[in-house]
C-alpha positions as CSV (number, residue, x, y, z in Angstrom):
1,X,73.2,-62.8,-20.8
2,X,69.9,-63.5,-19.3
3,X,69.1,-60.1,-18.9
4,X,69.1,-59.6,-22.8
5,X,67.1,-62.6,-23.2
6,X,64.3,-60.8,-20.9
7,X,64.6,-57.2,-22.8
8,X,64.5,-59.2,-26.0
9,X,61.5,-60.8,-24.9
10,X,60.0,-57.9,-23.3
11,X,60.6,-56.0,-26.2
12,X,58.8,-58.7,-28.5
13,X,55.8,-58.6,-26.4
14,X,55.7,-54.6,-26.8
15,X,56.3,-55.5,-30.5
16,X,53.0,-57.8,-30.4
17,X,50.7,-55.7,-28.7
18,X,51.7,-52.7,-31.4
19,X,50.9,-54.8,-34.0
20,X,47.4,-56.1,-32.6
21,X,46.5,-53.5,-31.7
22,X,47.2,-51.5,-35.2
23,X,45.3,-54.7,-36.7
24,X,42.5,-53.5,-34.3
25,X,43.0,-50.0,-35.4
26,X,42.7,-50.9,-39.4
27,X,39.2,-53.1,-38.4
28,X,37.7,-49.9,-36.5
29,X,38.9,-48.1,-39.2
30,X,37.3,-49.9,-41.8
31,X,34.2,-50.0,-40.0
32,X,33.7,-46.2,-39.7
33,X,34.4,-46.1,-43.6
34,X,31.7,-48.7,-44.1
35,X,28.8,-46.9,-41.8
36,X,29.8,-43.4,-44.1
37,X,29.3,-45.1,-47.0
38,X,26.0,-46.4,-45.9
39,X,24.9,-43.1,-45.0
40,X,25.9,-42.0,-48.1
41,X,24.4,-44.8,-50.5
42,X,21.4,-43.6,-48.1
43,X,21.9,-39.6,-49.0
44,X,23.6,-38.3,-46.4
45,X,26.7,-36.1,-47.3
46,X,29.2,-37.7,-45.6
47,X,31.5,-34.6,-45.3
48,X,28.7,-33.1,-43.7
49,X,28.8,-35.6,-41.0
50,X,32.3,-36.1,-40.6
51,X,32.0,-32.2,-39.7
52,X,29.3,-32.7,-37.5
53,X,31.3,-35.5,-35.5
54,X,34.5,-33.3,-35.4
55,X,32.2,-30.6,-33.9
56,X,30.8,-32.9,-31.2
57,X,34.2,-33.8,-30.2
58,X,34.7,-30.1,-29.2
59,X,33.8,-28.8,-25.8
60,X,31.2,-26.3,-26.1
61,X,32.9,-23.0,-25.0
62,X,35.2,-23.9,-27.7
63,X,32.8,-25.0,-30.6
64,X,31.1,-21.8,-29.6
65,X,34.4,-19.3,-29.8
66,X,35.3,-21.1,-33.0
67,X,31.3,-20.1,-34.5
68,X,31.5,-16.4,-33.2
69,X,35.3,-16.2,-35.3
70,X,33.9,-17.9,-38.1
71,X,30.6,-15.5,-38.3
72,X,32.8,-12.2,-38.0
73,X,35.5,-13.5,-40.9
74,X,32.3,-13.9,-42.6
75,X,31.0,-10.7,-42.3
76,X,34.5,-9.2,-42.7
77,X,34.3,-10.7,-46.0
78,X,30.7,-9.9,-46.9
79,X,29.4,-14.2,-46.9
80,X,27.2,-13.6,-44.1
């Protein structure tokens, strides 16, 4: 018996932390939206940037492989 009072306990404290840490998640989240619309209420295009940060994520060998493919489907299709 008092072993399913622990896992019911541990279990609620797994529980807990989830949920905090989703409410965390939802403020971060939030904030990011709010600083995007600043930038954009300032004239930045947002999607612009939100490529730009997806782009920095990237290691660079792989940003660059990624550019090289993109330029030759754009030449294939006559954009470049």
């Amino acid at each position: 018996m008092a072993e399913g009072t622990v896992a019911a306990d541990q279990l609620r404290l797994f529980i807990e932390r989830i949920e905090r840490l989703e409410e965390e998640k939802k403020a971060i989240a939030d904030d990011v939206r709010d600083v995007y619309s600043e930038a954009k209420a300032n004239g930045y295009d947002t999607k612009i940037m939100r490529m730009i940060v997806r782009l920095r994520k990237m290691e660079t060998h792989t940003r660059q492989e990624q550019d090289a493919l993109l330029e030759t489907y754009r030449t294939a299709l006559g954009l470049a």
